[in-house]
VORO-489642 format. One line per 5 residues: number of its first residue (from 1); for each residue x, y, z of C-alpha. Coordinates in pm, 1 decimal, always signed. Layout:
VORO-489642
NUM = X:Y:Z | ...
END
This chain:
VORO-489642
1 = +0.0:+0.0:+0.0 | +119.5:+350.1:-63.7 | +211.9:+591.4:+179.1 | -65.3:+827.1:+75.3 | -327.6:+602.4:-85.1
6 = -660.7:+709.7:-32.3 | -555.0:+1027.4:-7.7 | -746.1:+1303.2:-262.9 | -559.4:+1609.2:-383.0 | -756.2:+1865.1:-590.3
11 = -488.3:+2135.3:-742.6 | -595.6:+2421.5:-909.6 | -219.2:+2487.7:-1030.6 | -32.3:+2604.9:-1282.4 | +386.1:+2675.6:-1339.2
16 = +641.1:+2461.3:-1127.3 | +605.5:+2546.6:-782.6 | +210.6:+2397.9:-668.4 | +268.9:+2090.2:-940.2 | +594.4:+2014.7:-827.7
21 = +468.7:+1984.0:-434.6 | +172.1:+1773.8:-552.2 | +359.5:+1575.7:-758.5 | +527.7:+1451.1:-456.0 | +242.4:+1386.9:-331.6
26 = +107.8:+1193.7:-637.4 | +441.1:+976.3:-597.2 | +360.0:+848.7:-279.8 | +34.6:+699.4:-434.4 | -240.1:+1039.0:-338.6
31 = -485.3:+1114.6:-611.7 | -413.2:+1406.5:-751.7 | -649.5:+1589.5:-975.3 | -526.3:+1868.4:-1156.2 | -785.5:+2131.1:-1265.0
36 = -690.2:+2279.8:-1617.9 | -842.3:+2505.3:-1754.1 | -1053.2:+2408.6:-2084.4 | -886.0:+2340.1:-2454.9 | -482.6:+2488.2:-2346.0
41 = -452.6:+2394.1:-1989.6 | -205.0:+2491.1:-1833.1 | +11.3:+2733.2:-1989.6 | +338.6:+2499.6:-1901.5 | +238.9:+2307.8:-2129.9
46 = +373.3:+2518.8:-2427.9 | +680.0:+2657.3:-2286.0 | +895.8:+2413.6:-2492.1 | +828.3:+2069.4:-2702.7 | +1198.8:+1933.8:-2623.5
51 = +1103.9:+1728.5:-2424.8 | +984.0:+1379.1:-2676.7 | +799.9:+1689.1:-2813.4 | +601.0:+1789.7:-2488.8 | +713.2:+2060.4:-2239.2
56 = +1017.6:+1989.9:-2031.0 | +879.7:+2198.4:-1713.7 | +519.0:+1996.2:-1772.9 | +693.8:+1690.2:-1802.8 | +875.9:+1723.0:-1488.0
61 = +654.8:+1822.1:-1234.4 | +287.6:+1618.2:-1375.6 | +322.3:+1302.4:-1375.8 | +62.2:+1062.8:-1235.3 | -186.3:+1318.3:-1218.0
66 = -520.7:+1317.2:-1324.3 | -637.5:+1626.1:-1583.0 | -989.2:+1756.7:-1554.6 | -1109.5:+2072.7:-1750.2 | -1309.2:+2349.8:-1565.2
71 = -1392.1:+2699.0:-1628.5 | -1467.8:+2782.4:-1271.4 | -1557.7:+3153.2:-1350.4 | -1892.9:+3005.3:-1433.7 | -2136.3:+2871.7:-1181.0
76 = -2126.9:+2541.8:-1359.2 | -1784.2:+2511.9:-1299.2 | -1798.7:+2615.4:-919.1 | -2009.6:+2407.1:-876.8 | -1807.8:+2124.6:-1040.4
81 = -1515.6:+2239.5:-798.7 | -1741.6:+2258.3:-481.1 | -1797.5:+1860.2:-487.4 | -1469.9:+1810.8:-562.8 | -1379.7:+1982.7:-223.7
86 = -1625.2:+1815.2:-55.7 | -1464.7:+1484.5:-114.7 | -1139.6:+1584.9:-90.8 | -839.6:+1544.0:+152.1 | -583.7:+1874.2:-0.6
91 = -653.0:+2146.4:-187.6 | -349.4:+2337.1:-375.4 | -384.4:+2643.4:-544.6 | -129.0:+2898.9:-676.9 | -384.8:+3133.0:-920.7
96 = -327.2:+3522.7:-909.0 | -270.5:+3656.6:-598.8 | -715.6:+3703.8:-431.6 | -837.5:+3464.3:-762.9 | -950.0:+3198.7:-523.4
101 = -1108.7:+3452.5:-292.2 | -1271.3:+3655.3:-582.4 | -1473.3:+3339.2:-707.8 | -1590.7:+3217.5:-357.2 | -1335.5:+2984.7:-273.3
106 = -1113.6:+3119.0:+17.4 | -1019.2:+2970.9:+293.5 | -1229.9:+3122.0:+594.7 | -1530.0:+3004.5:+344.4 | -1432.6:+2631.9:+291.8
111 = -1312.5:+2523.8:+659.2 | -1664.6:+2663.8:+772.9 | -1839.2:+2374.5:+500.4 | -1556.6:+2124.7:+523.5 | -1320.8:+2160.3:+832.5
116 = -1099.2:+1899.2:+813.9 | -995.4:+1973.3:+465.2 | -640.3:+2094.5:+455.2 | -599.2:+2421.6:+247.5 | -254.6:+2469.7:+125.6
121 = -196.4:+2861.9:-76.8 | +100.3:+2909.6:-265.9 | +210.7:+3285.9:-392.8 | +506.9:+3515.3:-493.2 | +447.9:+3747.3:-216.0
126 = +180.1:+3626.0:+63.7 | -117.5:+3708.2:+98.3 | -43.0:+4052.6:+274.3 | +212.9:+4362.5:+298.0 | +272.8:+4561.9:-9.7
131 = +430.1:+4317.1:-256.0 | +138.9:+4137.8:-205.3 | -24.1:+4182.7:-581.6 | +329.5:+4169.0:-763.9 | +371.3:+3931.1:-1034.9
136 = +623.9:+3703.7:-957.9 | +822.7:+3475.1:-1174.0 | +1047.5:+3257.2:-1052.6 | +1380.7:+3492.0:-1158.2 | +1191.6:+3786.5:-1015.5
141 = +1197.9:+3641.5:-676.5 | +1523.5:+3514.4:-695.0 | +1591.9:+3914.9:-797.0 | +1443.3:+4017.3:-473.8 | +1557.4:+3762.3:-274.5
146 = +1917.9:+3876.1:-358.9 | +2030.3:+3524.1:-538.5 | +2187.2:+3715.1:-791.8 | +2392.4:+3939.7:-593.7 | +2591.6:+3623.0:-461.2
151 = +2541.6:+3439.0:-784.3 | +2771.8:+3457.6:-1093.2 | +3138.2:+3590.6:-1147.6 | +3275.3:+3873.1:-1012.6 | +3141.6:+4097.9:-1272.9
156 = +2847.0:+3988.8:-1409.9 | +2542.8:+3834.9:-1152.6 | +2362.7:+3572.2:-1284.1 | +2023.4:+3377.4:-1155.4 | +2019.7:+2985.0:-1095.7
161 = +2011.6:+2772.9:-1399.9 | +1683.9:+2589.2:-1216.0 | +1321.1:+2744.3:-1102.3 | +1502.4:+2758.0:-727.9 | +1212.4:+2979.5:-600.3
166 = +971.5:+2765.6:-724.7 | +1106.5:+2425.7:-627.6 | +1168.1:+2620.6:-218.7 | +843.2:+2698.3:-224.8 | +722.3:+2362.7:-345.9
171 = +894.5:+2170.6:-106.6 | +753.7:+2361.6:+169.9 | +465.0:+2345.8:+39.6 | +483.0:+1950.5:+20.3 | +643.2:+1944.2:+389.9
176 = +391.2:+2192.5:+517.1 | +117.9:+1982.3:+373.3 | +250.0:+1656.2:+531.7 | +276.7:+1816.2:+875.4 | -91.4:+1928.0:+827.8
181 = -162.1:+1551.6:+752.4 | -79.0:+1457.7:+1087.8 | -206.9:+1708.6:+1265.7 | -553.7:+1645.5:+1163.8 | -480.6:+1278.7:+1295.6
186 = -457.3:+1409.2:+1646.8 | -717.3:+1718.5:+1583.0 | -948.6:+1618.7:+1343.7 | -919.9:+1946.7:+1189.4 | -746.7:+2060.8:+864.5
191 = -544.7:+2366.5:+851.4 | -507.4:+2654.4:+632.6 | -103.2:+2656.2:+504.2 | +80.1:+2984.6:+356.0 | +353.9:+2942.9:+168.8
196 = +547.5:+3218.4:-40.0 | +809.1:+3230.6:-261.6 | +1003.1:+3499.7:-133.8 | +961.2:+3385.1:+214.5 | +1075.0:+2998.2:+112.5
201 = +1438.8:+3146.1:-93.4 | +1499.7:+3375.8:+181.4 | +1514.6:+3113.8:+434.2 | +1751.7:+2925.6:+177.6 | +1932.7:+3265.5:+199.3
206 = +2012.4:+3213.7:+538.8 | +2389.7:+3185.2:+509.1 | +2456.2:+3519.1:+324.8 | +2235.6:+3665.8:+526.9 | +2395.9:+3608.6:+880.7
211 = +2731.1:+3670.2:+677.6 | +2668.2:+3967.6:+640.6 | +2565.0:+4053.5:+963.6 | +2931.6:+4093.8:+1008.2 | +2884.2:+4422.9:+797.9
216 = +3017.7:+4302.0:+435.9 | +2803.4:+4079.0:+230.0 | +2949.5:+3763.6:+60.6 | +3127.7:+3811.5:-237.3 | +2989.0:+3654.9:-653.6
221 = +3288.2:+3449.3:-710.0 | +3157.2:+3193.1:-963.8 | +3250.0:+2904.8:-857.8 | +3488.4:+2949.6:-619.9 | +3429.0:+3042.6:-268.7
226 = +3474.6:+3389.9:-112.9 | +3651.6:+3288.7:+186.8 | +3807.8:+2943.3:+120.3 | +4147.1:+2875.4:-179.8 | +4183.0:+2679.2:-348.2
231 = +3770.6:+2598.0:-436.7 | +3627.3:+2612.4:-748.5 | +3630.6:+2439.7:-1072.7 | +4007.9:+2408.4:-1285.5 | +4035.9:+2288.3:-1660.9
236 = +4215.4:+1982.2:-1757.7 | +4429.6:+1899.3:-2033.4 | +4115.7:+1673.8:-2223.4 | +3890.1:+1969.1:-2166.5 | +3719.6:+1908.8:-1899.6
241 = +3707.9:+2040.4:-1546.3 | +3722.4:+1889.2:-1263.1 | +3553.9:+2076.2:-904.2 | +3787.2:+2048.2:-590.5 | +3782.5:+2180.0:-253.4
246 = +4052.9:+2204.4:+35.6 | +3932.8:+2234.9:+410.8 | +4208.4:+2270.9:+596.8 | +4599.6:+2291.7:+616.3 | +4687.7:+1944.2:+611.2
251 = +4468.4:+1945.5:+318.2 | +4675.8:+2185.3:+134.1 | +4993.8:+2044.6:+203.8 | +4873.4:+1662.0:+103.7 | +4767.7:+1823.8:-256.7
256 = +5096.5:+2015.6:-347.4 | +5292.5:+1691.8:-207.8 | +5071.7:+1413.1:-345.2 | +4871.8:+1614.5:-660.8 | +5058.4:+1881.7:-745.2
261 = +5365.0:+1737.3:-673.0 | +5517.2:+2050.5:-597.3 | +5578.5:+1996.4:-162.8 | +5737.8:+2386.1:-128.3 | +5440.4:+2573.7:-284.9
266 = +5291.8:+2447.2:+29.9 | +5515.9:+2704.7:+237.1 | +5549.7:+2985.6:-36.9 | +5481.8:+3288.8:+75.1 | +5146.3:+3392.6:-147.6
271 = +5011.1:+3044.5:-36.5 | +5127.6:+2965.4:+289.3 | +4773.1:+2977.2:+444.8 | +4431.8:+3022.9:+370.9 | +4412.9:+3411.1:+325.4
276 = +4720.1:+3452.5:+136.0 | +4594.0:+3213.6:-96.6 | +4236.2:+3387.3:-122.9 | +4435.6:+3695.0:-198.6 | +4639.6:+3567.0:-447.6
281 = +4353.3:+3318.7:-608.0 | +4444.8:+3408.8:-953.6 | +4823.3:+3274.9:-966.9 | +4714.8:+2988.9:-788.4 | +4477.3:+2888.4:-1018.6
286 = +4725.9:+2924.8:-1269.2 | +4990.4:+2708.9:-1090.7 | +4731.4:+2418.8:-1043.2 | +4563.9:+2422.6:-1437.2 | +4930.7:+2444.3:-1533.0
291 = +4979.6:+2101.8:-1358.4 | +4617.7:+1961.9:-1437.3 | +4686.7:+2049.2:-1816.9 | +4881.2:+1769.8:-1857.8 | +4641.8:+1482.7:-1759.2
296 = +4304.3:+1406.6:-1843.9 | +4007.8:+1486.6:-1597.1 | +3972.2:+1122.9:-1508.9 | +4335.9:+1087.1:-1410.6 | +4298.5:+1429.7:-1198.4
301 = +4054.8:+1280.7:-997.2 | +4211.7:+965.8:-934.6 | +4517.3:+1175.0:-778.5 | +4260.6:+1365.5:-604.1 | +4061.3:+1097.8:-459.5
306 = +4468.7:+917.2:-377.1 | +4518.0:+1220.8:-184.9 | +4174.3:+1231.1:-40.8 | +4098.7:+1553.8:-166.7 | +3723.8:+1603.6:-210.5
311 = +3600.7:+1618.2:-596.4 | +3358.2:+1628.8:-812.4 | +3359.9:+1621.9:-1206.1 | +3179.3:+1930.6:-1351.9 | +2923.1:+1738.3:-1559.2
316 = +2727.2:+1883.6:-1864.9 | +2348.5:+1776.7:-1830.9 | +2428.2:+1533.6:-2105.6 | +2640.2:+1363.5:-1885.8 | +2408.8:+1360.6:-1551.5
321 = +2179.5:+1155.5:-1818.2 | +2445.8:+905.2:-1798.9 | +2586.7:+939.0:-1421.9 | +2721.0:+620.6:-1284.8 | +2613.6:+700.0:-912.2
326 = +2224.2:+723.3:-1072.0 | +2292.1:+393.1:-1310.5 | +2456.2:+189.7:-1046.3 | +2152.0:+263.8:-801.3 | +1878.9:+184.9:-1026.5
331 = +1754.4:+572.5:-1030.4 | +1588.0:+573.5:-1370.6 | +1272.1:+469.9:-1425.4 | +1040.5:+488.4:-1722.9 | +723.3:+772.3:-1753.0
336 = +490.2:+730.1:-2028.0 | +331.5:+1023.0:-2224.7 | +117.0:+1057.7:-2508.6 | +388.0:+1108.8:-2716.8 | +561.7:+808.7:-2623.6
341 = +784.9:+715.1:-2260.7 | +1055.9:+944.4:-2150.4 | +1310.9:+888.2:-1864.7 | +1193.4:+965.3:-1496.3 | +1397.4:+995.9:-1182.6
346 = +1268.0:+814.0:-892.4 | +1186.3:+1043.5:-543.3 | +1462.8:+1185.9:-376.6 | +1363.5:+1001.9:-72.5 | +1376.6:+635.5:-101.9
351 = +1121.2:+443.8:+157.9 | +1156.3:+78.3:+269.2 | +926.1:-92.5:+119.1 | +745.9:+150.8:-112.2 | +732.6:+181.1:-468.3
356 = +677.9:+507.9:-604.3 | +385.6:+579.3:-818.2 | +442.4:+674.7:-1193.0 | +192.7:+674.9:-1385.1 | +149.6:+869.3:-1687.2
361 = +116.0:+1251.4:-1806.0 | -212.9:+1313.0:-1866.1 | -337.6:+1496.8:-2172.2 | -546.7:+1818.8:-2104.2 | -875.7:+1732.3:-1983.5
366 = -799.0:+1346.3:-2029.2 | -1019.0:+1250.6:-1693.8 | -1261.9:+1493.3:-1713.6 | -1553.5:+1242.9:-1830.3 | -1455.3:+1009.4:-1533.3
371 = -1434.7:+1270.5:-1305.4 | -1766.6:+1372.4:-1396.4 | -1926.0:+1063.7:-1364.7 | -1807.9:+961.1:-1053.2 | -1996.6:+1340.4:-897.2
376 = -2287.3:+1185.3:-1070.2 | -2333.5:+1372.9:-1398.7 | -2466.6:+1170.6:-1685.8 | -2287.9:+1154.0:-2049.4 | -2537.2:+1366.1:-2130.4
381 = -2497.1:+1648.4:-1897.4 | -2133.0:+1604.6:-1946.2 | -2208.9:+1682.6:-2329.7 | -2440.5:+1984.2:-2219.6 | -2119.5:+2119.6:-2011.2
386 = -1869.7:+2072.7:-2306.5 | -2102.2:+2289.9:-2515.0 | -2110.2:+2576.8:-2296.3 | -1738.9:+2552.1:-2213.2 | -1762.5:+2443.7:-1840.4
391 = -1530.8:+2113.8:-1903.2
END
């Protein structure tokens, strides 16, 4: 049995960050329904067709979902959604900041018809203060959040490669969500959960932040570290790099010796200890990619790992694809679309005993019929609500 069998998730979502926390959700074996909205759905779903020709974000963050259709600006649809709720478990939502509350669906509103259902809102800003109506795209929060002032090289700042706003506030969404879960087994009661996007990175900020309580903020320094040399990534002589970090003295002196082979750089002057060699970064990094130039990464990181040095190859995303660590551990598994099956990671979190759920993506409005008859609306009401654009 799965974790969250029996468990009913209706998610009025859209984007990455409310699909991605009820997609873990759907993984532990909850049904999710995912209200589209009729003919496009949701607008992820055209961002890009690279992935098998469907949308990489969509792909990512839907799968074993059910899709139903609903126009829930008209009573029809409302309705629709109000006996949804009143079967339901969870209910998601990260619309426009007041949508929900404009069409009757807040939260003061359901707890008094259903109060053990467990409301979970997800937004740039919150629901109050001043920001509260900004729009608020996963780059603009990590803007405000200042990610890019620590982010990047020296000169240029530069936001995460990944939807890091959006995947903070999905995962406390998702924990938030779980802790509700058992709080209604001891209370009986749902619970009405907040989560926004600025406040989720700026937790995940926490580090720069108390940093520069000292009075000087941390430093972009690509990747390299502001207060520790050498760190970063170094070329090698096949063109690759290879990422490597030293900790401490005896760390240093073990790489000139055993990788650099080169024992008195250890006690020169410019690198002698830690802050001499922040200061003088640059001609280190040139002593070490002189050294590294002449072997191939593989061979750099077997002197590294000889030397217990910690390492890391800096991987293209071709090459995660095809990570050893994931093969040898049986990460991959299969997701099928309508467009045929694509590769899927399995959860993060690996339970004894439990198989993650992954079942397909759905198309838009593929469950919508079912849905429908399950509430009790005949094929011919069904067709009655198609025509006037409800489903």
């Amino acid at each position: 049995m799965q974790p969250l069998a029996n468990l009913t998730v209706i998610a009025l979502e859209q984007a990455v960050a409310a699909p991605f926390a009820t997609r873990q959700l759907a993984d532990l074996g909850a049904r999710v329904i995912k209200v589209e909205r009729p003919g496009v759905g949701d607008f992820a779903r055209h961002y890009d067709k690279t992935a098998g020709g469907l949308s990489s974000h969509f792909v990512w963050v839907n799968r074993s979902k059910e899709s139903l259709t609903l126009d829930i600006k008209q009573p029809a649809g409302k309705e629709i959604l109000t006996k949804l709720l009143s079967k339901a478990d969870v209910f998601v939502q990260n619309l426009a900041p007041g949508a929900v509350d404009r069409l009757g669906f807040d939260a003061a509103s359901l707890h008094a018809y259903y109060p053990e259902l467990i409301i979970c809102n997800i937004s740039g800003y919150g629901s109050t203060g001043p920001y509260r109506d900004k729009k608020a795209y996963d780059a603009l929060i990590q803007a405000e959040a200042g990610l890019f002032s620590i982010t990047g090289s020296e000169e240029t700042p530069a936001k995460a490669g990944i939807a890091v706003a959006d995947i903070a506030a999905a995962m406390y969404a998702y924990s938030g969500i779980l802790t509700a879960l058992l709080t209604r087994m001891q209370t009986g009661k749902g619970s009405v959960l907040e989560v926004s996007m600025l406040e989720a990175l700026a937790e995940w900020m926490g580090y720069p932040m108390y940093y520069a309580l000292g009075g000087v903020a941390p430093q972009r320094t690509g990747t390299s570290h502001a207060t520790i040399a050498p760190y970063g990534i170094f070329a090698t002589g096949d063109g690759s790099t290879v990422m490597l970090s030293i900790q401490n003295e005896r760390e240093w002196i073990r790489f000139c010796q055993e990788v650099l082979e080169k024992p008195d750089l250890a006690h020169e002057p410019r690198f002698a200890t830690n802050s001499q060699r922040v200061i003088h970064r640059a001609e280190l990094q040139a002593v070490i990619e002189a050294v590294f130039s002449r072997f191939t990464v593989a061979a750099v990181m077997d002197r590294l790992e000889a030397a217990q040095i910690a390492n890391a190859q800096s991987r293209t995303i071709f090459q995660l694809l095809d990570h050893p660590q994931l093969q040898a551990r049986n990460r991959w598994q299969t997701v099928a679309t309508p467009l045929g099956s694509l590769p899927a990671l399995l959860p993060a979190v690996t339970i004894e005993g439990v198989t993650p759920v992954c079942t397909p993506i759905p198309t838009v409005g593929q469950h919508t019929n079912a849905i429908l008859q399950e509430l009790g609306y005949s094929e011919g009401e069904i067709a009655t609500l198609r025509t006037k654009g409800v489903v």
